[in-house]
C-alpha positions in Angstrom: -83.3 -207.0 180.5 -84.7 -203.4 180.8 -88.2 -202.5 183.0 -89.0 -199.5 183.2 -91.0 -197.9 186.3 -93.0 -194.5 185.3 -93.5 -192.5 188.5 -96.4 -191.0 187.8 -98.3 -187.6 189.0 -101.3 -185.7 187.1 -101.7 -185.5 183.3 -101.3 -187.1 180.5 -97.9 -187.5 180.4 -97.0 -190.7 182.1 -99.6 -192.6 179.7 -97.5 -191.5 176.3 -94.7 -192.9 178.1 -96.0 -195.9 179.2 -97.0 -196.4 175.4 -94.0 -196.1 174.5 -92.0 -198.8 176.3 -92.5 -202.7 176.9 -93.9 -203.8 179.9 -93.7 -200.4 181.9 -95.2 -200.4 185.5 -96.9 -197.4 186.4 -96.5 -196.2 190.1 -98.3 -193.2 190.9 -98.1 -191.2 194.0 -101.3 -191.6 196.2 -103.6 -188.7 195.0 -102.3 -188.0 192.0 -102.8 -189.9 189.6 -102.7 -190.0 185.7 -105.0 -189.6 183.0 -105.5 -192.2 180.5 -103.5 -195.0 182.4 -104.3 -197.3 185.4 -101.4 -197.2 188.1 -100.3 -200.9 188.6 -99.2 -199.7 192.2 -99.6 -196.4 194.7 -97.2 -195.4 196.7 -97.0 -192.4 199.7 -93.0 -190.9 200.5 -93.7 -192.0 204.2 -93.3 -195.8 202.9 -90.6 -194.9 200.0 -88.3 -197.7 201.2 -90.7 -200.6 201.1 -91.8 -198.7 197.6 -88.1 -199.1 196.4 -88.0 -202.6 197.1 -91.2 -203.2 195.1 -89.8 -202.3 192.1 -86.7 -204.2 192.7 -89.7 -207.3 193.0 -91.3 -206.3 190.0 -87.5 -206.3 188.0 -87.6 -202.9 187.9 -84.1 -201.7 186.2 -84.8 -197.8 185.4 -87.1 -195.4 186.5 -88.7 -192.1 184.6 -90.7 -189.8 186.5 -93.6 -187.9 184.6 -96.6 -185.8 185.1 -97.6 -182.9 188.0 -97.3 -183.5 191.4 -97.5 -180.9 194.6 -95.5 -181.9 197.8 -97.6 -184.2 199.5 -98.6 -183.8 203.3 -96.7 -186.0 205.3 -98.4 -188.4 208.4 -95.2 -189.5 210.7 -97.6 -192.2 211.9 -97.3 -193.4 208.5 -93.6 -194.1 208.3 -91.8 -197.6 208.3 -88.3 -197.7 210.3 -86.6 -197.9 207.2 -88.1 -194.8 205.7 -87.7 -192.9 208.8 -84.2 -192.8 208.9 -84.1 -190.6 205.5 -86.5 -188.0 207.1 -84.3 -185.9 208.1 -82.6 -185.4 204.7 -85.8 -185.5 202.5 -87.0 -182.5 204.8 -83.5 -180.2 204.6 -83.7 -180.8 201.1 -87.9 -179.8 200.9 -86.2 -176.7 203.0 -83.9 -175.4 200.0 -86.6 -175.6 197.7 -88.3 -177.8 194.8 -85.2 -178.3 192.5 -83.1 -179.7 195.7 -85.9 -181.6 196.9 -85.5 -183.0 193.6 -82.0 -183.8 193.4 -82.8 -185.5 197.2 -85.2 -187.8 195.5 -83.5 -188.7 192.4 -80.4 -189.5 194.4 -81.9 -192.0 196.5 -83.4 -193.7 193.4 -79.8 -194.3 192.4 -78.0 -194.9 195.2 -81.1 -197.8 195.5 -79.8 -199.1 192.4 -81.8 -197.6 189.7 -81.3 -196.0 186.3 -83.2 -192.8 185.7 -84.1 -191.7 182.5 -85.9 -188.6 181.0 -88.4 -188.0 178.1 -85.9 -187.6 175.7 -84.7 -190.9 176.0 -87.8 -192.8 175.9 -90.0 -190.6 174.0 -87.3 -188.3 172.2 -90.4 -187.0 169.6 -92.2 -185.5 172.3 -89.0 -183.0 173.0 -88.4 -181.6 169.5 -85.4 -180.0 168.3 -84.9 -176.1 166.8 -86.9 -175.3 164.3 -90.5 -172.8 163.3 -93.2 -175.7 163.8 -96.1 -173.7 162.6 -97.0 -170.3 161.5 -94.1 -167.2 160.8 -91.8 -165.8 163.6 -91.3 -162.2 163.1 -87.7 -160.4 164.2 -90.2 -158.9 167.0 -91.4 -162.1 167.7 -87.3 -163.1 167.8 -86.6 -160.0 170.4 -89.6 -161.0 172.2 -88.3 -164.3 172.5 -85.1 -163.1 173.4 -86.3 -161.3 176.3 -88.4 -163.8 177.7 -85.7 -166.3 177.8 -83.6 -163.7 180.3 -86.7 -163.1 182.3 -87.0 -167.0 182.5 -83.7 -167.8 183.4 -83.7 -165.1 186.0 -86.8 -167.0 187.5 -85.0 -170.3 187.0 -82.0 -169.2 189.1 -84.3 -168.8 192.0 -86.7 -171.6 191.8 -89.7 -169.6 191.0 -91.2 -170.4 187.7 -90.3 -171.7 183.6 -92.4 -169.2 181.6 -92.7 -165.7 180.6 -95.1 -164.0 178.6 -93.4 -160.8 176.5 -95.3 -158.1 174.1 -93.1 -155.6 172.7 -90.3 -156.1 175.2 -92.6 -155.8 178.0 -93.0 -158.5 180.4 -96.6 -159.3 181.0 -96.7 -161.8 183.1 -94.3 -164.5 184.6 -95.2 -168.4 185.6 -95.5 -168.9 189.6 -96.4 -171.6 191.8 -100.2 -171.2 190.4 -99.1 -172.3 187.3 -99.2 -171.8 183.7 -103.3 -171.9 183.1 -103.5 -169.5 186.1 -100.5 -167.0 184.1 -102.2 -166.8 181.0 -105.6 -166.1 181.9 -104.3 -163.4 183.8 -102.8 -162.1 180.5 -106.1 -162.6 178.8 -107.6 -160.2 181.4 -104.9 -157.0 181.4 -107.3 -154.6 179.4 -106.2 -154.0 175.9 -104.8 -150.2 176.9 -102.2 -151.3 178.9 -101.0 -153.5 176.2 -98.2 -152.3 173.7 -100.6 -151.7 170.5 -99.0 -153.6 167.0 -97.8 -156.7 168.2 -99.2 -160.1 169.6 -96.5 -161.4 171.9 -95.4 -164.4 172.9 -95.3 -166.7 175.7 -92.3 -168.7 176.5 -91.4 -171.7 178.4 -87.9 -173.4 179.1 -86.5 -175.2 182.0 -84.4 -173.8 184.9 -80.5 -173.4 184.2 -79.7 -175.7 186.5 -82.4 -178.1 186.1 -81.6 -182.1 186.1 -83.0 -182.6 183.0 -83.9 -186.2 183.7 -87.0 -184.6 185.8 -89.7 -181.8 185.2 -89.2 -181.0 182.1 -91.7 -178.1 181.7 -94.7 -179.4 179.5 -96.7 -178.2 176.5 -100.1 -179.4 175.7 -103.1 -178.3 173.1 -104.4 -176.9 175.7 -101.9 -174.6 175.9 -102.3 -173.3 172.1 -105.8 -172.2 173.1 -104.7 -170.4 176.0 -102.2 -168.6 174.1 -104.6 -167.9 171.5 -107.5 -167.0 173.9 -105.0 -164.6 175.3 -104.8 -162.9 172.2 -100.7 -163.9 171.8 -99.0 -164.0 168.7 -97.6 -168.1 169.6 -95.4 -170.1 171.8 -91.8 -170.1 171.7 -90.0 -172.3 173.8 -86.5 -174.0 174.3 -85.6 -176.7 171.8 -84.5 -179.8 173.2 -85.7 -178.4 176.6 -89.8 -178.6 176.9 -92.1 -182.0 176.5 -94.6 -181.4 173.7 -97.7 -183.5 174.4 -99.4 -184.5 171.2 -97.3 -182.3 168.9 -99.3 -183.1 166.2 -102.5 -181.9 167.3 -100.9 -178.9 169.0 -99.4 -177.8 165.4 -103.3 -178.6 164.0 -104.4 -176.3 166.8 -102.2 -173.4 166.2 -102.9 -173.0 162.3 -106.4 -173.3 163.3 -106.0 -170.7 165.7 -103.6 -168.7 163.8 -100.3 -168.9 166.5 -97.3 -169.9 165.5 -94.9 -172.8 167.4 -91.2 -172.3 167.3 -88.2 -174.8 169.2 -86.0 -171.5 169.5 -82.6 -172.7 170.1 -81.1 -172.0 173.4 
């Protein structure tokens, strides 16, 4: 029979997944955990092994990681033997950057004996397919789009961010490491004369090219809608089948009230 572990960081994410499965234990990593759902266990990486065979105790079969996390600082008086041994490849892979570190983490998983699964699989709502959610996409909405996904690929291919915002075919801002809050209040501040007069804009958000797609997923939230909107965008595009959609229902109320659109652009 099927348990399911959700590794948990910040946000809301990992308690929308733990509705949505039976019996789910929720491990978060110590000092970060989740809104809206009480870890049942917290765990640091400098005791990952004895962590690993927790879950095996606790029948543990798959595991699905979900919500925000930044790389935790790391006590060597901390570690157990065990967890020792994999130092040497969890920091090489910390080295090459957050999508190997990635890959590091979700191969030890399996070769422990776990399934992993993403959101699609147990939430497959929450990542909708193509299609105009709310509002009207415009053909400069469509070329904005279009440029926006080539600026966000470009990031993609060297680890730096998932979203772009685009007016006019001008990029006004890309998504770093302070994230996408941080990106779009900086748009709201570029003074209205440096922005292309006519047109809203858009921002855009997909994952990385390479991206395992069983782990950060870039996410979208209501709170997001009213940064777009506070902004003064046009909307949201981002990449069907590609991008977690917290509460899509109430971000589709938010955008009519706030007069953005939301479009699943097909990659």
């Amino acid at each position: 029979m099927t348990r399911t572990a959700i590794i948990a960081g910040r946000g809301a994410l990992p308690a929308a997944l733990a509705a949505a499965v039976d019996r789910p234990f929720v491990a978060a990593l110590e000092g970060f955990d989740p809104s809206g759902v009480e870890p049942d266990l917290r765990f640091r990486v400098e005791r990952l092994v004895p962590f690993l065979r927790r879950l095996e105790e606790e029948g543990v079969t798959r595991v699905c990681f979900a919500g925000a996390v930044q790389r935790p600082r790391l006590d060597p008086a901390l570690f157990d033997p065990d967890t020792a041994t994999m130092v040497p490849r969890l920091l090489a892979a910390m080295g090459q950057g957050d999508d190997a570190t990635l890959r590091e983490v979700l191969a030890i998983f399996e070769e422990a004996g776990f399934a992993l699964a993403g959101v699609e699989e147990i939430a497959p709502a929450m990542v909708p397919d193509a299609a105009v959610l709310c509002g009207e996409v415009t053909e400069r909405d469509r070329a904005d789009a279009a440029r926006a996904a080539e600026i966000v690929a470009a990031l993609g291919r060297v680890d730096v961010g998932q979203g772009a915002v685009v007016q006019q075919g001008l990029c006004l801002a890309v998504e770093a490491l302070p994230g996408t809050d941080a990106m779009l209040a900086g748009v709201a501040a570029i003074p209205v004369e440096l922005r292309p007069a006519g047109t809203r804009g858009l921002f855009y958000k997909a994952p990385k090219p390479a991206q395992d797609r069983r782990i950060d997923l870039p996410a979208l939230g209501v709170e997001t809608v009213r940064r777009v909107a506070g902004a003064g965008l046009g909307g949201i595009a981002f990449q069907a089948g590609g991008v977690i959609c917290l509460d899509l229902e109430g971000m589709i109320s938010e955008a009519r009230a706030r007069g953005v659109f939301l479009w699943a652009r097909a990659a």
